[in-house]
N, C-alpha and C positions, 0 to 999 in steps of 0.2 A: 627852305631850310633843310629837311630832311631829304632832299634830291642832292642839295650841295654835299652834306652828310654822307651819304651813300657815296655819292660821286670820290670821296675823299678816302673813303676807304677800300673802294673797289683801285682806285689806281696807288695806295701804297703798297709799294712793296716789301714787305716787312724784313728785318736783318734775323734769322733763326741765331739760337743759342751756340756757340762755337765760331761761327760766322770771324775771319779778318776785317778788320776796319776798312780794307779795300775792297773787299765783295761789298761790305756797307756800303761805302760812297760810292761805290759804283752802281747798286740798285734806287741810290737818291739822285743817280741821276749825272753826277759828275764824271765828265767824257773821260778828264784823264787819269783817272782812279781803273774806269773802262775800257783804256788800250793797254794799260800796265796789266791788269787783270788777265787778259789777253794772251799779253805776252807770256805771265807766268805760269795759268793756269788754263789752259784752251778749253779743260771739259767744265769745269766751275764755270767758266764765263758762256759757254753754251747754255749751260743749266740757268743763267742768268739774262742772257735773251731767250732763253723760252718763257721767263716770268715775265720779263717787259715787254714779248709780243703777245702776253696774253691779257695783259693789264687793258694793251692796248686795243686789243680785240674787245674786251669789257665795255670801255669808254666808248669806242666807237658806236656799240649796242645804247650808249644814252645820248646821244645825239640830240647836242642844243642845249646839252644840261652841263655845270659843272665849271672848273677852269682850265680853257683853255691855255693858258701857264703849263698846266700840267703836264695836258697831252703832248706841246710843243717840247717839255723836256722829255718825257718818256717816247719820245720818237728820237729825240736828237741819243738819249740812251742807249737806243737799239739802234741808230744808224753809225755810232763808232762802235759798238760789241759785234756788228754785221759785217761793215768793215773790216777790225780786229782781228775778227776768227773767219771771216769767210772768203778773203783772196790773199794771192802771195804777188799781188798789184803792190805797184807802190805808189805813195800816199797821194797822187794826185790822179789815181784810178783809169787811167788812160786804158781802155778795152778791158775791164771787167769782165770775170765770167760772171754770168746770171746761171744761178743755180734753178730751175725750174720749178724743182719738190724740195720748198722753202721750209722752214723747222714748222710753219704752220700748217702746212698743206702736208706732211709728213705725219704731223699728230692727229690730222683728222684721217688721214688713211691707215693710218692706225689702230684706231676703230671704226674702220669700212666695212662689212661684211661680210665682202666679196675680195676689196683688195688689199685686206690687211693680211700682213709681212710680204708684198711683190714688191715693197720702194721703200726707202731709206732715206734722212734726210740731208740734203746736199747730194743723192746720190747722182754718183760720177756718172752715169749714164746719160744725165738728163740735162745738158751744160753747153749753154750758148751765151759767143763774148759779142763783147756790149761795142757800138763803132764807136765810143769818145766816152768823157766824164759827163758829159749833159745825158748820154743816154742811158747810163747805170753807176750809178756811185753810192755803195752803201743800200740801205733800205727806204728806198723811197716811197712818195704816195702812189706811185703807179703802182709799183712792187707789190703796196700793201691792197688795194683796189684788185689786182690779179687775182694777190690770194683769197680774198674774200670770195671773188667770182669761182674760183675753184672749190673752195671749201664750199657755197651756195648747191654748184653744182653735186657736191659728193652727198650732200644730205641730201640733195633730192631724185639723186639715184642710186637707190639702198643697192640695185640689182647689177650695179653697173661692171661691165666687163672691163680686162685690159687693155682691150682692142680700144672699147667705148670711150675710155678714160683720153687714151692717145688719140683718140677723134680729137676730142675736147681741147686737149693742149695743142694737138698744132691748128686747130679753127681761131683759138687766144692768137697764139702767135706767127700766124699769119695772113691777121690784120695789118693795113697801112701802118698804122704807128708802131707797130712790134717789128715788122720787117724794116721800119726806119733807125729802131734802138738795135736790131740785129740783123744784120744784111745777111748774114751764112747763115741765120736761120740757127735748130738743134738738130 
């Protein structure tokens, strides 16, 4: 009971005071509250997938607990605000670019030690397109699995250079299945 409890409050995302009715329903979850939001407001709705990829980052820390209901909304949440605000693809995503240094792996280099302020998040720098819609569409589980492996790696190396770092992402991606979602590679 109090695991469900927890679980229920770690993943709401609450509407602050001031808040439009459309920021509202778009942190509850509803997609098309989520692309309109998008459209109207690009920094608001960034500000709004960084709550839903962190909710999500929460949930995934209680692993086994909880409803899943939830998590399946607050992914489908963050994969139209991903979508939304993060290509000028159109809606059937045909070659994506994959943003490398995703708003999560951005926030955590952000309090890197070493590599906080060298990367920005979506920075243009770091930008490989995707061969089709099966291999990049929005924010998917691979997407979210990468970032986790990145973000793993930055906490456990407080010391870590920019060379070190750039080891790291091209050993990710170019692995079999990453050079299969991206043939040219970043």
């Amino acid at each position: 009971m109090l695991s469900s409890l927890l679980w229920v409050m770690l993943t709401q995302i609450a509407c602050t005071p001031g808040e439009t009715s459309l920021v509202c329903s778009c942190k509850a979850g509803m997609v098309s509250a989520c692309v309109t939001l998008a459209a109207d407001d690009t920094r608001k709705a960034a500000q709004v997938l960084d709550q839903v990829q962190e909710a999500l980052e929460q949930a995934s820390l209680m692993t086994g607990e909880g409803d899943e209901n939830k998590t399946k909304q607050l992914q489908a949440t963050a994969e139209s605000l991903s979508q939304s605000l993060g290509s000028s693809e159109p809606p059937q995503c045909k070659g994506q670019e994959h943003h490398l240094i995703s708003r999560p792996i951005a926030r955590q280099l952000s309090k890197h030690p070493t590599l906080r302020g060298l990367y920005t998040p979506r920075d243009p720098r770091f930008v490989a397109r995707a061969r089709d819609e099966q291999a990049h569409c929005g924010y998917q589980q691979w997407h979210r699995d990468v970032d986790e492996e990145v973000i793993r790696w930055l906490n456990g190396n407080s010391k870590a250079t920019p060379q070190g770092f750039m080891d790291k992402l091209r050993d990710i991606y170019s692995r079999p299945e990453m050079k299969a979602r991206f043939p040219d590679g970043f």
